[in-house]
C-alpha positions as CSV (number, residue, x, y, z in Angstrom):
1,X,0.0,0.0,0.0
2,X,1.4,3.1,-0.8
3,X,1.1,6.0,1.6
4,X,1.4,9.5,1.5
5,X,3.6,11.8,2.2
6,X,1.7,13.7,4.2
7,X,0.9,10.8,6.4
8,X,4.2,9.5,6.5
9,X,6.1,12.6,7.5
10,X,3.6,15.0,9.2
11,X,4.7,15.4,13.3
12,X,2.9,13.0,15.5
13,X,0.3,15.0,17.2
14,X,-0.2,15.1,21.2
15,X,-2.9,13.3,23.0
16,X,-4.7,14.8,25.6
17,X,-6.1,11.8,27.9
18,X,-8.9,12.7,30.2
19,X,-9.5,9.2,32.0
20,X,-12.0,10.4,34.5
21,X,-14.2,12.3,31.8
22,X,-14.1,8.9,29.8
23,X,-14.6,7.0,32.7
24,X,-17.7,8.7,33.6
25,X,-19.0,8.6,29.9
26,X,-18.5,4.3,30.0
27,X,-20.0,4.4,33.4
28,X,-22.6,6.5,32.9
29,X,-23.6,5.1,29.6
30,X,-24.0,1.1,30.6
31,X,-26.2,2.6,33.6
32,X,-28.4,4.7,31.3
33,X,-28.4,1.4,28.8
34,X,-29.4,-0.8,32.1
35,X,-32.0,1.9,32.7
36,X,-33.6,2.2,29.9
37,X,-33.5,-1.9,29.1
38,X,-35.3,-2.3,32.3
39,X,-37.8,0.3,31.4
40,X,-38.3,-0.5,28.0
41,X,-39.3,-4.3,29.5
42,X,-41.5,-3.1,32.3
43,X,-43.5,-0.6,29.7
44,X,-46.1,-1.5,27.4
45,X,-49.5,-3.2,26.6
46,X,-49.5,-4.6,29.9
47,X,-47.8,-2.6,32.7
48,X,-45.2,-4.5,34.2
49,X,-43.0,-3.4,37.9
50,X,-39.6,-3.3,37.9
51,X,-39.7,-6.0,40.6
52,X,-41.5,-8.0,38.4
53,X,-38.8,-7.9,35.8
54,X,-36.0,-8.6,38.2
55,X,-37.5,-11.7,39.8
56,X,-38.5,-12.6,35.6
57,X,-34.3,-12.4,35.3
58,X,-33.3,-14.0,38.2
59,X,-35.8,-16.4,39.8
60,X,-38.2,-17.2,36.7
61,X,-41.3,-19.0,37.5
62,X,-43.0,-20.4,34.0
63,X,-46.4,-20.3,35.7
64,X,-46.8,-16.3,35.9
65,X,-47.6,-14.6,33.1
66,X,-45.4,-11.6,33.5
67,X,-42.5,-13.7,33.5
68,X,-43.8,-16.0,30.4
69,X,-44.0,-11.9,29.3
70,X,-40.5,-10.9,29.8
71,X,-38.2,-13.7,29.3
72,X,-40.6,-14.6,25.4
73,X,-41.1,-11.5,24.1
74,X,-40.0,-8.1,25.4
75,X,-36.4,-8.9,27.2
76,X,-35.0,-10.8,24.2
77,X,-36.6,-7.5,22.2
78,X,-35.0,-5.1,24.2
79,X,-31.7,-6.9,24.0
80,X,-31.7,-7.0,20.0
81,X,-32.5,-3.9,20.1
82,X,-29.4,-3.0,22.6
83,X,-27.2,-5.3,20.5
84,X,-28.4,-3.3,17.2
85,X,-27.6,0.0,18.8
86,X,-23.9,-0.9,20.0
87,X,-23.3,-2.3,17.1
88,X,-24.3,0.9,15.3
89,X,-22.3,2.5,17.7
90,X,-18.9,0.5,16.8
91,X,-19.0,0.8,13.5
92,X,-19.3,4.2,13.3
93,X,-17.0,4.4,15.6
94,X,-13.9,2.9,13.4
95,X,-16.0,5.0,10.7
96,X,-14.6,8.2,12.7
97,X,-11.5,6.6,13.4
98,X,-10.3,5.6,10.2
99,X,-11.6,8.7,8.1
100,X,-10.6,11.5,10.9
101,X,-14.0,12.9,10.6
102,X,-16.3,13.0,13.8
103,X,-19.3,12.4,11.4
104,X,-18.4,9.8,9.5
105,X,-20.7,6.4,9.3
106,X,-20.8,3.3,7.7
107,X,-23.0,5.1,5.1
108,X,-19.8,7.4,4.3
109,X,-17.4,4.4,3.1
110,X,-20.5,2.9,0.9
111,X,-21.1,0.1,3.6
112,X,-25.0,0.7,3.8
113,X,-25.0,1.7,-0.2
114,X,-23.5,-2.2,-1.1
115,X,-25.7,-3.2,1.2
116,X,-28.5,-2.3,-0.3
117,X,-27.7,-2.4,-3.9
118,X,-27.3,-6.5,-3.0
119,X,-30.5,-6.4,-1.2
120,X,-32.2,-5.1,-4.2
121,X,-31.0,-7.5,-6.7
122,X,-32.3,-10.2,-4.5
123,X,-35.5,-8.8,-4.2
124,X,-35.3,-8.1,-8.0
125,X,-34.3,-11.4,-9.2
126,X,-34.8,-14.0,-6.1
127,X,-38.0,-12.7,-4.7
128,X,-38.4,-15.8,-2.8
129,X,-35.3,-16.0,-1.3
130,X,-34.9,-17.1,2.4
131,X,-34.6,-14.0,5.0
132,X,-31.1,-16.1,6.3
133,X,-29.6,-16.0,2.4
134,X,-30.8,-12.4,2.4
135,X,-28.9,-11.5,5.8
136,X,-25.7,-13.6,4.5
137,X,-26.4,-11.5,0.5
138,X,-26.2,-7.8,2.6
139,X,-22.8,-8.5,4.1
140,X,-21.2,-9.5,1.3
141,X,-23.0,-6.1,-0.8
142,X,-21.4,-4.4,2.4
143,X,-17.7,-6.0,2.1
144,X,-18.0,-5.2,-2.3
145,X,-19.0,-1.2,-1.0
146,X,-16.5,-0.7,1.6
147,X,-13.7,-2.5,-0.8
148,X,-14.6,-0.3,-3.6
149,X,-14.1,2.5,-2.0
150,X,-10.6,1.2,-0.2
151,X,-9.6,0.3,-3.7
152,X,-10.4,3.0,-5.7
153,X,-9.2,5.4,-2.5
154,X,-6.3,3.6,-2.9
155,X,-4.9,3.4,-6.1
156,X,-5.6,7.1,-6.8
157,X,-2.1,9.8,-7.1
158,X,-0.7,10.1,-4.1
159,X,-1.4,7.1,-2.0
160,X,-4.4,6.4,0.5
161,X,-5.5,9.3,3.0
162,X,-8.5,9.7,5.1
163,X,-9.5,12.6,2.5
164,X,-9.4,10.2,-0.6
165,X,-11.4,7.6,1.7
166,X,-14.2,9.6,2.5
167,X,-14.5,11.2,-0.7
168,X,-14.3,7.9,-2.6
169,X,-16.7,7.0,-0.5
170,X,-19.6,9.5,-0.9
171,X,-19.2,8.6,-4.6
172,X,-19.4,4.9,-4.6
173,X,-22.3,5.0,-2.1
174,X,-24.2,8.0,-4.6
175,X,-23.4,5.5,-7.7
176,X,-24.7,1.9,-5.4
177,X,-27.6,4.0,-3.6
178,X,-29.1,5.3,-7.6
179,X,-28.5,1.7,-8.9
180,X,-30.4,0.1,-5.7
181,X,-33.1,3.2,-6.5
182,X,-33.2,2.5,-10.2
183,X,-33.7,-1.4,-9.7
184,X,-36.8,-0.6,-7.2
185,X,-38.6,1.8,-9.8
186,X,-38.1,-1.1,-12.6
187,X,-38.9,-4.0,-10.6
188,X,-41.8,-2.1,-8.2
189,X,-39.7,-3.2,-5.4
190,X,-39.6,-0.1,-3.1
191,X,-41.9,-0.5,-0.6
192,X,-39.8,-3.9,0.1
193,X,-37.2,-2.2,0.6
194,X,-38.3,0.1,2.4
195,X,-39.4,-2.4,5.2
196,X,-35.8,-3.9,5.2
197,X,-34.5,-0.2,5.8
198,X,-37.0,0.5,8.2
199,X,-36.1,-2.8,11.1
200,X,-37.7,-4.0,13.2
201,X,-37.5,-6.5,16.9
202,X,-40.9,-7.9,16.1
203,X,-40.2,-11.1,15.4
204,X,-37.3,-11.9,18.0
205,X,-38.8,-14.1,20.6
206,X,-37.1,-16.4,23.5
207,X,-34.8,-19.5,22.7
208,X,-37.5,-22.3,23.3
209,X,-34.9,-25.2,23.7
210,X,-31.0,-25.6,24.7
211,X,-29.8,-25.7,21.1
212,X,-31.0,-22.8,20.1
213,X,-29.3,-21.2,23.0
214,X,-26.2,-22.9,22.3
215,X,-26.3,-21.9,18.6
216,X,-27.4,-18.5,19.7
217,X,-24.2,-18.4,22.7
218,X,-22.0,-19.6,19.6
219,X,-22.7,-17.3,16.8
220,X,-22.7,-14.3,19.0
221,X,-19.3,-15.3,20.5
222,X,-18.0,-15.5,17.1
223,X,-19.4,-12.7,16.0
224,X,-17.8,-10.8,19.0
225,X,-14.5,-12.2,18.5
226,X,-14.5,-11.6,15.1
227,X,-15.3,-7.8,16.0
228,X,-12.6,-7.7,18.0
229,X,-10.0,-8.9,15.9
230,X,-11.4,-6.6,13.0
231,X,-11.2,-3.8,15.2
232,X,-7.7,-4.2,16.4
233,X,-6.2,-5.3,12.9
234,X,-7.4,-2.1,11.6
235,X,-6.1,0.0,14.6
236,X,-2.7,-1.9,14.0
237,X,-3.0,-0.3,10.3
238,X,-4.0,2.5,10.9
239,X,-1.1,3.2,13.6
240,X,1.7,2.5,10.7
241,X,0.8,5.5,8.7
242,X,1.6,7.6,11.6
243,X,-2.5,8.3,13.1
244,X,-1.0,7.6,17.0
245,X,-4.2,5.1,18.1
246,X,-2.6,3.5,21.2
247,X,-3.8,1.4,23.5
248,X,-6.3,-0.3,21.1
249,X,-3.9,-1.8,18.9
250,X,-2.5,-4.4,21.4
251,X,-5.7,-6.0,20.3
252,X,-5.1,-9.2,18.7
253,X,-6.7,-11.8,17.2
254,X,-5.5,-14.4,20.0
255,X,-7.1,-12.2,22.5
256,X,-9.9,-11.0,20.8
257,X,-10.4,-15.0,20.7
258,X,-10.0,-15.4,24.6
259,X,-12.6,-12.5,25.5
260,X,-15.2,-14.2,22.8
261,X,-15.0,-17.7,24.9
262,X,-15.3,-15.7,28.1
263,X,-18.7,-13.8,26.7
264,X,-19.8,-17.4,25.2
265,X,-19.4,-19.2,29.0
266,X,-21.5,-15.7,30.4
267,X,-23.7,-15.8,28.4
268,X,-24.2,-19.8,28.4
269,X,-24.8,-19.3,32.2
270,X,-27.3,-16.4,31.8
271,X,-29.2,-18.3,29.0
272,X,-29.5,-21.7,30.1
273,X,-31.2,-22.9,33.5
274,X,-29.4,-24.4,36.3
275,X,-29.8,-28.0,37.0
């Protein structure tokens, strides 16, 4: 990869480091995310206490109602929804990272525009296809966007820089998101779309046997450790051409591995009822 010179010999910048100000955002953020999963269970339809939810967590009873409630429908909700909302939050963090710009998103390095230029071809020429093939059709439309723009970023004059990246980019996603357009006017395929855009928890509902779990506990392991290893391979490459991330990349794959089994046995022992 050939870098700039700009990134190559510009003076490393200092880092300010406010631990306490970041320590009360973590803090304070997984108690407001605590908060408002608790409240978002106890709310709805039917009223539920607080009380009731914590005995639904911790001493179920499959006779009451409430707890048939909270541990079918709305915790498992609330937790996609949480998962869907950090995960959001990740990505847009290495968005910000690797670009340099404090608004960047997936949608900025044509992640959501391959994403849904895929979608739309499957709805275009596979309408029946099964919602897992869809899922598995999205990320790979999201790998072809965000390698687009790396590649044409890339091999432009002067080497890869977070100003090429983002303005590669906003063109590939323009191009994917008028071709995903185009495809739904010619095929009347918008409103389908739409509904994939949109989301939704509706149809997330408890684990009803101990495979499930254990196929649940296993993909979301891999998934985190995965995440981690991503995350801390492109920290490691970011902090050659000279950005100064530290801390993050001492992230490795082998321990990005380790903290995925540890989540996997947590979450085993959360999920699955004691004998």
């Amino acid at each position: 990869m050939r870098l700039s010179a700009a990134s190559t010999d510009a003076p490393r910048p200092k880092l300010r480091s406010r631990p306490l100000v970041a320590s009360f955002i973590i803090f304070g953020g997984l108690a407001a995310l605590l908060l408002g999963l608790a409240v978002s269970v106890s709310v709805g339809a039917a009223d539920i206490k607080l009380s009731a939810v914590w005995e639904a967590v911790f001493r179920f009873n499959p006779e009451l109602t409430q707890h048939q409630i909270i541990r079918e429908l709305r915790l498992p909700r609330a937790l996609a929804g949480a998962l869907v909302g950090i995960g959001f939050a990740v990505s847009g963090a290495i968005m910000q990272g690797m670009t340099r710009n404090p608004l960047a998103d997936p949608g900025l390095l044509g992640i959501n525009a391959g994403a849904g230029f895929v979608l739309a071809l499957c709805f275009a020429f596979f309408p029946g296809l099964p919602f897992h093939y869809l899922i598995l059709f999205s990320f790979a439309g999201a790998a072809i966007g965000a390698g687009l723009v790396y590649g044409i970023s890339s091999m432009s004059k002067g080497g890869l820089s977070p100003v090429r990246l983002a303005l590669a980019g906003a063109v590939v996603s323009a191009l994917l998101l008028a071709l995903s357009e185009g495809i739904a006017i010619y095929f009347h395929i918008s409103q389908d779309l739409a509904f994939w855009y949109a989301g939704g928890v509706a149809g997330t509902n408890g684990c009803k046997s101990k495979s499930s779990v254990h196929g649940f506990s296993a993909a979301s392991s891999v998934l985190v450790g995965a995440g981690l290893a991503l995350s801390g391979a492109i920290l490691q490459g970011l902090s050659r051409i000279r950005w100064q991330i530290q801390g993050f990349s001492a992230l490795t794959p082998a321990r990005g591995l380790r903290l995925c089994c540890s989540f996997r046995s947590s979450l085993l022992s959360r999920l699955l009822p004691s004998t």
